[in-house]
N, C-alpha and C positions, 0 to 999 in steps of 0.2 A: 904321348898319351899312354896311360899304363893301363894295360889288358885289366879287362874283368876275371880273365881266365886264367888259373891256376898255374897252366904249363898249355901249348899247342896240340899237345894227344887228348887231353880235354876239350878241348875246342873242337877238335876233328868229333871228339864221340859226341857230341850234345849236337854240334851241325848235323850228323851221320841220324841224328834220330830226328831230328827237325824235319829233316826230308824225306823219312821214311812215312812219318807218324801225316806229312802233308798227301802222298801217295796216297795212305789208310784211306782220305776222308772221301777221294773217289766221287771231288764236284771240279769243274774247271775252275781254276782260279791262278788269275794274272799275277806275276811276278813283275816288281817296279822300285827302283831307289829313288826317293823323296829330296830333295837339297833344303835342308831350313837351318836360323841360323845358329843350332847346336851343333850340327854335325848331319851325315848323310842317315837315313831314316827307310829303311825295306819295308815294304808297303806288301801285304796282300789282298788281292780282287776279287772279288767276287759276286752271282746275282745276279739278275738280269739288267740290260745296260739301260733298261726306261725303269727300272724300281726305283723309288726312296733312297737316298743315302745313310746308310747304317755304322756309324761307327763302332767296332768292338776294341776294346782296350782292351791288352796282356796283362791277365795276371803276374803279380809278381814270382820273380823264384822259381817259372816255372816254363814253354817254351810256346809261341804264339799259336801253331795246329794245334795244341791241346787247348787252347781257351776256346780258338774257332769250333772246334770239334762236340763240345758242351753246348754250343748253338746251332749248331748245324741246320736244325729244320728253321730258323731264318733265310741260310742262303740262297733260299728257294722265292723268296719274296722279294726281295729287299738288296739295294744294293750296297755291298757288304765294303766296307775302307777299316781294313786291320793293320794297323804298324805294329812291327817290332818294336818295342821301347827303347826308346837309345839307350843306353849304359846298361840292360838289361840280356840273358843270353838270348840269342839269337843273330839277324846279318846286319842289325844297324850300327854303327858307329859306335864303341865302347864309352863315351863321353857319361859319365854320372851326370845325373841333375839334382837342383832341391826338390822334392815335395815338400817344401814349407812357403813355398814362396810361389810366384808368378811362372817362373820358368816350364813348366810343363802346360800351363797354358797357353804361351807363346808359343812350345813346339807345337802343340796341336792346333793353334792358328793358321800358324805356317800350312801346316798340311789340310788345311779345309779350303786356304786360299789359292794352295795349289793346282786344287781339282775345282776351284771356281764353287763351293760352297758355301753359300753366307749363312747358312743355318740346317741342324743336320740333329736327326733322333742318335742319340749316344748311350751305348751297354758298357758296364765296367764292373768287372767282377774283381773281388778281392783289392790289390793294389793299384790295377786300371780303377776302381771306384776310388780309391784315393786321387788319382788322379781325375779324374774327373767331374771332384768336387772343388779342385784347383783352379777346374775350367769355368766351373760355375759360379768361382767367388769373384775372378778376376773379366770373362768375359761372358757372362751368361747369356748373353742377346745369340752365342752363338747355339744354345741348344732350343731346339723344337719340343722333345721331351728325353726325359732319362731312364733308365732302370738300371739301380745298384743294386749289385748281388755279393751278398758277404761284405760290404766295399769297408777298407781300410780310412779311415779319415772323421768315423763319427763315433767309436768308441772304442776300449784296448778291453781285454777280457783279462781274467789274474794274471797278477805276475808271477805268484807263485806257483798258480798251474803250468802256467807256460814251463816253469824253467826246471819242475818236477816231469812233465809229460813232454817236454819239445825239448829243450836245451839240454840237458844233461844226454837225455838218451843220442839228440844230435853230435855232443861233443867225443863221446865213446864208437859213434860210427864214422867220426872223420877220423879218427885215430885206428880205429881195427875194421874199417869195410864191415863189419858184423851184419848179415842180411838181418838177425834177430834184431838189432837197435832200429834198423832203418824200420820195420816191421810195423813195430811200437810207434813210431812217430806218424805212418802212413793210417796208420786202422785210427790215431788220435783225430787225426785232421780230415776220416772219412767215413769214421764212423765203421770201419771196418768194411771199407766197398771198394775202396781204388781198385782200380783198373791194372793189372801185374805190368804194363808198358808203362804207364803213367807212375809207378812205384818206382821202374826202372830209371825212368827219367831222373825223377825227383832226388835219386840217387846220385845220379852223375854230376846232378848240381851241385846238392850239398858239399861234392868231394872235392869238383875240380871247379869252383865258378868262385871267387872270394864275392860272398854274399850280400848285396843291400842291407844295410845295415839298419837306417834310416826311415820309421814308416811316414806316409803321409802324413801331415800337419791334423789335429783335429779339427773341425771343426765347427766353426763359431756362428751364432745367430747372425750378428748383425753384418759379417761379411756375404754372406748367404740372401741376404733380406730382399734385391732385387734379382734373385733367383727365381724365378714363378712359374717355369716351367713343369707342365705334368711329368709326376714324380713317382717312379714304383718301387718298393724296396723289396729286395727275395732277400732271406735270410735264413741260418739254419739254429733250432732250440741248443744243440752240441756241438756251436762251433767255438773253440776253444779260443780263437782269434780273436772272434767278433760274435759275442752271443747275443742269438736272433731275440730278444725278448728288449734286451738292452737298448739293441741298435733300434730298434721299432720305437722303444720310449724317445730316442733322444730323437730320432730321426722326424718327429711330430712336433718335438719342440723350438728344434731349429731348421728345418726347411718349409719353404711356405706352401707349399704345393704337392704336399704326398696324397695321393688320390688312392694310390692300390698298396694293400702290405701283404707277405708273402710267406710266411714264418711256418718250415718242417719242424718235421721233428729232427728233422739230419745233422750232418756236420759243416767242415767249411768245405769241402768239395763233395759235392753230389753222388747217390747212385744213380743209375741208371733210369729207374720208375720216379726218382725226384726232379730228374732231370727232364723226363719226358710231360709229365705234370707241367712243371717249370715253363718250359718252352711253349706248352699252349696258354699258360697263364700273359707270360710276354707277348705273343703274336696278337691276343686278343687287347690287351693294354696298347701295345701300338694301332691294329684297325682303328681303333676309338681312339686317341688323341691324336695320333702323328697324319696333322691335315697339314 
């Protein structure tokens, strides 16, 4: 199996902020490894133990207490089931997967039938909504309802913005550490809000994690078609990723069940007043669908 990780003192600093950044969020939550049949899968718990089943999927690229952390006032409700993404940084098994295909539905089978869940409300921000449009094409009976935020999988934004605003500046910061490049790239993708830990982070990937290369598969109506699950999409007008105007078009056209749409004016990661908006817009979207 070949490490996702650069070298091992990478590994040690991206683990070393994982556990730091899970301390930060200062709610109880169980630690647990998962067996499915990719590879072993680190689970994190949380919530009260008679709530709802909440899945949160990991954003890509980035480390699982930071997605949790973005949610947080769920955990209060709702009982929360966050895996690390296999092949993703974090404790689960370095194993890559497709997102073009089946296989990331299957993993998250595996882990719904583990905890004896036949059907479960699901959040997926960014590359977790890639994946969890995987889960919707190939197993959808298993979602109650959904909410994609940013989510990878229903449309790409320029490519030459990308590779003028994100790739160039990324490729001059993995060659000179330059805080100035990484700067650039953080204020693109927040709109100038991230969070100086979250910056930190984002850093240590870029340098030491050989990066997913691969985004989810787009896509398609007619895979989608018995998907009919209540559908909410949050998205941001400036996200260079996934522009929230785009994604809202397409996202009408091929899912059959968008009830709520969610569109700032921000970027692909939130600030803090988006964030808190955001989270009352979700709680309220689950009372009201997730029976």
């Amino acid at each position: 199996m070949h490490s996702i990780y650069k070298n091992e003192k990478a590994k040690e600093r991206i683990l070393n902020y994982y556990d730091a950044y899970l301390n930060e969020l200062k709610v109880p939550i169980e630690k647990e490894y998962v067996q499915t049949r990719y590879g072993k899968t680190h689970m994190l718990i949380s919530g009260p133990e008679n709530g709802k089943p909440l899945f949160i999927l990991q954003g890509g690229n980035c480390i699982n207490p930071m997605t949790l952390a973005w949610f947080k006032p769920l955990l209060h409700e709702y009982r929360i089931y966050a895996p690390d993404t296999i092949g993703h940084p974090g404790y689960s098994d370095e194993i890559r997967l497709s997102a073009k295909d089946e296989s990331f539905a299957l993993w998250i089978t595996d882990l719904t039938e583990h905890y004896n869940i036949s059907a479960s409300a699901f959040l997926g921000p960014s590359y977790g909504g890639g994946i969890l449009l995987r889960l919707a094409a190939y197993a959808p009976e298993k979602i109650k309802c959904a909410i994609l935020v940013a989510p990878a999988g229903l449309v790409l934004g320029s490519k030459i913005e990308m590779i003028k605003k994100i790739l160039k500046p990324l490729l001059f910061y993995k060659i000179s550490g330059s805080n100035k490049q990484l700067k650039k790239i953080t204020d693109i993708m927040s709109n100038g809000n991230m969070k100086l830990l979250d910056e930190k982070i984002i850093g240590e990937i870029f340098r030491g994690v050989r990066l997913e290369q691969d985004m989810p598969k787009l896509s398609s109506r007619d895979e989608l078609i018995e998907f009919v699950a209540p559908t909410m999409i949050v998205g941001g007008e400036k996200d260079i990723f996934f522009p929230g105007e785009r994604l809202k078009e397409q996202a009408k056209r091929i899912i059959p069940n968008v009830v709520e749409f969610n569109i700032s004016k921000g970027a692909h990661f939130s600030s803090n007043n988006e964030l808190e908006q955001m989270n009352k817009k979700i709680l309220g979207f689950l009372r009201y669908y997730y029976n």
